[in-house]
N, C-alpha and C positions, 0 to 999 in steps of 0.2 A: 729231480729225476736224473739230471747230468751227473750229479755226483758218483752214480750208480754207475756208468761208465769206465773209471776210474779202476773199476773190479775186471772190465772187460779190456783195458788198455794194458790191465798187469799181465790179466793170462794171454794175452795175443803177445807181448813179449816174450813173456815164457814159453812159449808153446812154440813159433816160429824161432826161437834162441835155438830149444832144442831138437826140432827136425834140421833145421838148417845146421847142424857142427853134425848131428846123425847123418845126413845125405852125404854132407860133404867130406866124412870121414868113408863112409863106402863109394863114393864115385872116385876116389883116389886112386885106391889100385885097377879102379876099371879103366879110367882115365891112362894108365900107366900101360897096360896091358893093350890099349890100343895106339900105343903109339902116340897120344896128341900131347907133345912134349913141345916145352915155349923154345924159339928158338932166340937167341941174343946179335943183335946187331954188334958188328963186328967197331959200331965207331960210337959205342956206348962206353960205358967206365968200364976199363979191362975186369976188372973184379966180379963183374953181371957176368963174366962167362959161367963161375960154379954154376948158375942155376938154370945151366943149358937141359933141358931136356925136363924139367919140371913142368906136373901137368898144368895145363891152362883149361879156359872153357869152365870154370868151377864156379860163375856165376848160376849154372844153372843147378846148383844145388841150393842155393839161397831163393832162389826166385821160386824152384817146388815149392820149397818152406813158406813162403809169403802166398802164394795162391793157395795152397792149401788150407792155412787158419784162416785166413783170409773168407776164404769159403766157407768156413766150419761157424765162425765167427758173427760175419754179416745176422742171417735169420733170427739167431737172440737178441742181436743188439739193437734189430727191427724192433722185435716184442717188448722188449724197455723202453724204449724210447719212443713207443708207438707211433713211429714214423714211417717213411713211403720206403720204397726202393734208393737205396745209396747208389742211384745214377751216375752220380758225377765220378763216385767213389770207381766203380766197376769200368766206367770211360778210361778213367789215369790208368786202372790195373792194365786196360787193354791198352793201351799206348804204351805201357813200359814195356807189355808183352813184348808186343812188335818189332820196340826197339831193340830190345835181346835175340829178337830172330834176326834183326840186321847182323848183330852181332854176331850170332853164330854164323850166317853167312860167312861173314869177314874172317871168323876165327877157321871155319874150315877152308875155306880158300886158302889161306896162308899152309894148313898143310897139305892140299891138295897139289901144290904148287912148291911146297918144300920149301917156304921162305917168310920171311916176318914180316912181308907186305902182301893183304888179301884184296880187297875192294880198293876201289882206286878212288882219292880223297872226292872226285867227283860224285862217282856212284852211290858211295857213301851218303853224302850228302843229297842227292837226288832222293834217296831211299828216307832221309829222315825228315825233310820238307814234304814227302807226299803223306807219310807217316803223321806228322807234325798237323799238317791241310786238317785231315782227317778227324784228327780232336779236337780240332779250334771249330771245324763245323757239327761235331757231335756235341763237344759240351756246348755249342750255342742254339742246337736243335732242345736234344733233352734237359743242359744245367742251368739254362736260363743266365747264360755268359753274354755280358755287354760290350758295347765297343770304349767302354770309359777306360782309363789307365791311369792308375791311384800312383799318386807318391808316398813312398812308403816315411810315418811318420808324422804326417800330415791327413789334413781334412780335404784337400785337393785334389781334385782327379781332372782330366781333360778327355771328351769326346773325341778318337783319332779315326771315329765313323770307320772308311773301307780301309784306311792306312793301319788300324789295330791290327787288320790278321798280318801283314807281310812283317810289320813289327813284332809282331809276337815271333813269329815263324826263323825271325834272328834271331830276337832271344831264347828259343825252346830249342834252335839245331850249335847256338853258341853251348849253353849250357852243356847242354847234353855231350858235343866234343870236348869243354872242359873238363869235366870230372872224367873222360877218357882217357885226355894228359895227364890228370895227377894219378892214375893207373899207372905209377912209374916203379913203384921201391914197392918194397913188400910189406904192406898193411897200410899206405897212404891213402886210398883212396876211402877203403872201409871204416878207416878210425875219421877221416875229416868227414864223410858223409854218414857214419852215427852222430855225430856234433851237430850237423845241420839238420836231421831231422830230430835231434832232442829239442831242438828250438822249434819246430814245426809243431814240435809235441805242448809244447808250456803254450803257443800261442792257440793251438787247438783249444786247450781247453776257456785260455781265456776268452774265446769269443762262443764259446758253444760250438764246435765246429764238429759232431761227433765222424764225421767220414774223413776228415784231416786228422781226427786221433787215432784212429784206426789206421790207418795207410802208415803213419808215424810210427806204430807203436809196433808193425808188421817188419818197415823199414830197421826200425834199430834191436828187432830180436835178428834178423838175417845179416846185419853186418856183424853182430856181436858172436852168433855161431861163427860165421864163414872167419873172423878175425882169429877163432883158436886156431885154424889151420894156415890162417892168411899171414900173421903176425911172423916177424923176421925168429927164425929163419923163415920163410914160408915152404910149405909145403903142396901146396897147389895157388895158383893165379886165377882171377875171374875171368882175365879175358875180355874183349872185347863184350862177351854175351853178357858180362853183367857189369860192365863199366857204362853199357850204352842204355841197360835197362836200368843200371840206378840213375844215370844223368834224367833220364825220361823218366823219372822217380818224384826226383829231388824240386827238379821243375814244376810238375803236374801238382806237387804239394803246397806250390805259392801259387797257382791260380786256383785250387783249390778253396786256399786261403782270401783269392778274391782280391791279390796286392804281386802280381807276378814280378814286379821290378824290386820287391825285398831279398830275394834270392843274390840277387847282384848284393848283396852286405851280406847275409847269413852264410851264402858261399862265396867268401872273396878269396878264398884259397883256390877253389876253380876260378875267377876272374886272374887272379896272379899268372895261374900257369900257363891260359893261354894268352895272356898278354906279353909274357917273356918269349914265345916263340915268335909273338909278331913282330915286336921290339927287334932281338935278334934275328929274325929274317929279312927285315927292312934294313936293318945295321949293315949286314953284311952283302943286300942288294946294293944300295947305295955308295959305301963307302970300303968296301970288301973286307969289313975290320967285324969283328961279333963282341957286343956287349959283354957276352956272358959266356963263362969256358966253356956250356954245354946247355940247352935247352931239352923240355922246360925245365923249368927253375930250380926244381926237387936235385936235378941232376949237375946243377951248378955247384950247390952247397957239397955234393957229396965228391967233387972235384975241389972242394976247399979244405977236404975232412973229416966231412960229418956222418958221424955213420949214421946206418939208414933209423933205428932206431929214435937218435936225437931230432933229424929231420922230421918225422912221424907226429912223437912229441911235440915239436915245436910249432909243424904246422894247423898241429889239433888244437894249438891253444890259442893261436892267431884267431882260429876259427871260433874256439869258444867264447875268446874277445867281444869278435864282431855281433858275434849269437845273441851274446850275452845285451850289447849294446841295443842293438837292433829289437830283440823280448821288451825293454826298460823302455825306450824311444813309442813303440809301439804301445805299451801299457799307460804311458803317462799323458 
């Protein structure tokens, strides 16, 4: 019967690939027309200036696309699989939601305000821990989520009883601000979070996971549309609205998967990025000297050289590395 899946994992690709490049080719010029143009910090790589005024907020062309087949989707894939409601599944979607409405918060504040800084990294974060609360108690009301925390690769798991939610609650508002840094160069974030959830995808199907394949297969049709426009040069930015709905994405897909701490190796390119700015902010509290010519990290390399394209490349492969190791580790 899973196998029959497989038919439903292709056209939920397809289907959300191509509303999401359709959305986000017509919210371009609406986007333009109202003015929500990215603005560039002035102590970024001089070269980010050409792309002053390019629209942002373009996550939410991707994110229609995913709720939309998404919706279309679910009731068939009920009837095959003659199963219940994809609870857990419909939880993650409303948690990504959410977290894309922080975003847009954030993104219109910044032009409300005239300036590249919206929510203040507190609010922020306030926002994504209440957020965060919210699914760790829904998926443990409805998904039947425990306080056990597996090692990933391993038979091991340990009971962390009431310390699992404040643990999780690092790990889900960590994530989630990671793949918001690597929201740096134009198609970094899109092309490293397709890589991580094609691995979300191959371990879907190894465990029977049909609401992990689905979320997966929603996930890498909306980064692969949003990428024709997103890919350097870019033509529109996600923005905050869809850097913070893929982090609450990419996240929701390893507890999903019932192994939240794999995430931390499937995406070690988000673990990289924001570890280079703690590295470099503690460097330079400390010792007033900075590690790295520019944080994060994306933006090191490209003070070394590298155009944005090789970085993109390189960091998708790092990634498919890890993917790759982590699929293998976990099948064996």
């Amino acid at each position: 019967m899973f196998n029959s899946v497989y038919v439903f994992f292709i056209i939920t690709i397809i289907g959300v690939f191509a509303l999401s490049a359709l959305f986000t080719r017509l919210i371009i010029p609406k986007l333009k027309s109202m003015k929500l143009g990215q603005t560039i910090l002035d102590i970024g790589p001089r070269w980010h200036k050409n792309k002053e005024g390019t629209p942002t907020m373009g996550g939410i062309a991707f994110i229609s696309a995913i709720l939309a087949i998404s919706a279309v989707m679910i009731l068939p894939m009920m009837k095959l699989t003659e199963s219940s409601l994809p609870t857990k599944l419909i939880i993650t979607l409303v948690f990504a939601v959410l977290n894309g409405a922080i975003g847009i918060i954030d993104d219109m504040t910044k032009f409300k305000n005239h300036r590249n800084e919206g929510l203040s990294a507190s609010q922020k974060l306030l926002l994504q821990l209440l957020v965060g609360g919210l699914y760790l108690m829904a998926m443990r009301f409805f998904g039947g989520l425990t306080t056990v925390m597996h090692i990933p690769f391993t038979d091991i798991g340990f009971d962390l009883g009431i310390i699992y939610y404040p643990f999780s609650l690092i790990l889900i508002a960590g994530i989630i601000n990671s793949v918001n840094l690597t929201d740096g160069i134009d198609g970094l974030a899109s092309s490293v979070t397709l890589v991580v959830c094609a691995a979300f995808a191959v371990l879907a199907f190894f465990v029977s996971n049909t609401e992990l394949a689905l979320l997966s297969a929603a996930l890498i049709g909306g980064c692969l549309g949003f990428l024709t426009y997103n890919f350097y040069p870019a033509r529109i930015f996600m923005g905050d609205t869809g850097s913070l709905f893929l982090g609450a994405a990419v996240v929701g897909c390893a507890y999903l998967l019932n192994d939240p701490l794999i995430i931390v190796v499937i995406g070690i390119i988000y673990v990289i990025e924001s570890l280079s700015v703690m590295i470099q902010v503690t460097s330079f509290k400390l010792t007033g000297k900075r590690v790295f010519k520019m944080s994060p990290i994306h933006h090191h390399f490209e003070k070394c050289g590298w155009s944005e394209i090789k970085i993109v490349s390189v960091f998708s492969l790092v990634t498919l590395l890890f993917s790759t190791a982590a699929v293998i580790l976990t099948l064996i």
